[in-house]
N, C-alpha and C positions, 0 to 999 in steps of 0.2 A: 421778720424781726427776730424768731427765737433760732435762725440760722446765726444774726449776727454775734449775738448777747449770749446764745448758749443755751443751752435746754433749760437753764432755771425759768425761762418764761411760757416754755411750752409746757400746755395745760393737757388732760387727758384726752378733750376733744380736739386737740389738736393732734396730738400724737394719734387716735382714732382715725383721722379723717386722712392725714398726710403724711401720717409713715409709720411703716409696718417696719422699723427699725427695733431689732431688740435693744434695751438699755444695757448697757455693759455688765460683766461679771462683777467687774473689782476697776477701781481706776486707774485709766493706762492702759485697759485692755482692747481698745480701738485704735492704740498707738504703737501694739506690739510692744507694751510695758510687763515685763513678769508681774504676780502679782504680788510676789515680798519678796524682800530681801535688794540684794546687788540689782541700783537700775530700777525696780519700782518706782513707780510714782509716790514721792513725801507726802506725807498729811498733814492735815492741817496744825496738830500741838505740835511735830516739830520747824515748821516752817514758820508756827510763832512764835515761839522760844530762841529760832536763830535772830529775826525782826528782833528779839527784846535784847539780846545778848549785843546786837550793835546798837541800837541805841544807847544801850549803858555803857557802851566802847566809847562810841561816840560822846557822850556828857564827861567820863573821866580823861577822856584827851581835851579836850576841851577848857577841861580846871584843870590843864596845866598852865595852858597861856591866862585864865582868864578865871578869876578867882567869885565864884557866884553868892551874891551878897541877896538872900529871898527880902531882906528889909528895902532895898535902893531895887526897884521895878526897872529903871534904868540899865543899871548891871545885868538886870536878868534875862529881858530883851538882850542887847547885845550877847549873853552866854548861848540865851536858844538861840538868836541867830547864828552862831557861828558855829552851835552844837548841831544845827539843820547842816552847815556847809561839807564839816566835818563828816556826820553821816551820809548824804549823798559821794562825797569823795570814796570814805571805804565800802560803798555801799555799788557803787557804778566800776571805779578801777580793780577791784579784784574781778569782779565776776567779768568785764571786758578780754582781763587778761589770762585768770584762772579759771572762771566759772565758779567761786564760792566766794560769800561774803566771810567777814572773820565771825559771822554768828552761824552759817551754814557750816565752816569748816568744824565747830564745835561740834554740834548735831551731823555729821556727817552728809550734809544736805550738797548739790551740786545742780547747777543751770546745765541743760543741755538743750542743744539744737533737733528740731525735729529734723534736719535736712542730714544729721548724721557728721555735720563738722565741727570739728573738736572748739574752737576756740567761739565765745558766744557774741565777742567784737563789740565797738565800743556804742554805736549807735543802739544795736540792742537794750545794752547794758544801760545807757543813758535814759532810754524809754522807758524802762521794766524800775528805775528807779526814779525816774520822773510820777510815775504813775503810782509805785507803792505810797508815796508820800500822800497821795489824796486818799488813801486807805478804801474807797470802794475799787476801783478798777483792781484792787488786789483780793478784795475780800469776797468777792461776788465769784463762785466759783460753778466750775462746768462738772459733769461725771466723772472726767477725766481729772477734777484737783486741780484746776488751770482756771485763771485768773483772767480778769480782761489784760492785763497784762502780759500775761504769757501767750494767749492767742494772738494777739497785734504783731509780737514780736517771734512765732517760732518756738515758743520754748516750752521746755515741762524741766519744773524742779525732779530731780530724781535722789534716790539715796545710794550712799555712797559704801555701804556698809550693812 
């Protein structure tokens, strides 16, 4: 099980009995991640801070079409829904086509491919923001700063800067 889920479930006597694997220096250093700088592996404050940056992208495009009234519950339903569609759209199409959400490109955060090609294509992309939205498969994280999400799909957030 803590093969599939990630070392957060392996316990000491696990690791005792079934691998004399040292734990990493820094995260990313099983991935041939430098350990700061250009290409490291992001951390967690700013890979949440890009997350808060689109969803706040995402609510003010949103109250352009769609003007959110908190008294009419009605209005506000339809604003979140279409403030979810809104964030999965900037959320799945840039990083398909760029590799950075418009909250990653602030934080200079970037999706790369563990297989080393450049473009991270749209199924990835589709997954890795299918998944952030149930916030555990994003937040549950390996040594390496990788997500259930990012190991399904290949990926590690790195910094761009």
């Amino acid at each position: 099980m803590a093969r599939w889920t990630g070392e957060w479930l392996s316990s000491p006597a696990t690791t005792r009995m079934g691998g004399d694997e040292e734990p990493p220096r820094w995260p990313g250093e099983r991935l041939g991640l430098p350990e700061d700088g250009v290409g490291a592996a992001a951390g967690n404050g700013r890979r949440f801070l890009a997350l808060v940056v689109d969803l706040v992208l995402a609510s003010l495009l949103t109250a352009l079409f769609i003007r959110p009234d908190v008294a009419d519950p009605m209005v506000m339903q339809q604003f979140n829904l279409w403030s979810l569609v809104v964030w999965a759209t900037i959320t799945a199409v840039p990083v398909a086509i760029f590799g950075f959400t418009p909250g990653m490109a602030v934080w200079a955060l970037r999706v790369a491919r563990l297989d080393g090609r450049v473009a991270v294509g749209v199924w990835r992309a589709l997954v890795r923001a299918g998944l952030t939205f149930f916030v555990i498969p994003a937040a549950v994280r390996n040594a390496d700063n990788r997500g259930w999400h990012d190991r399904l799909t290949g990926t590690v957030v790195i910094r761009m800067r």
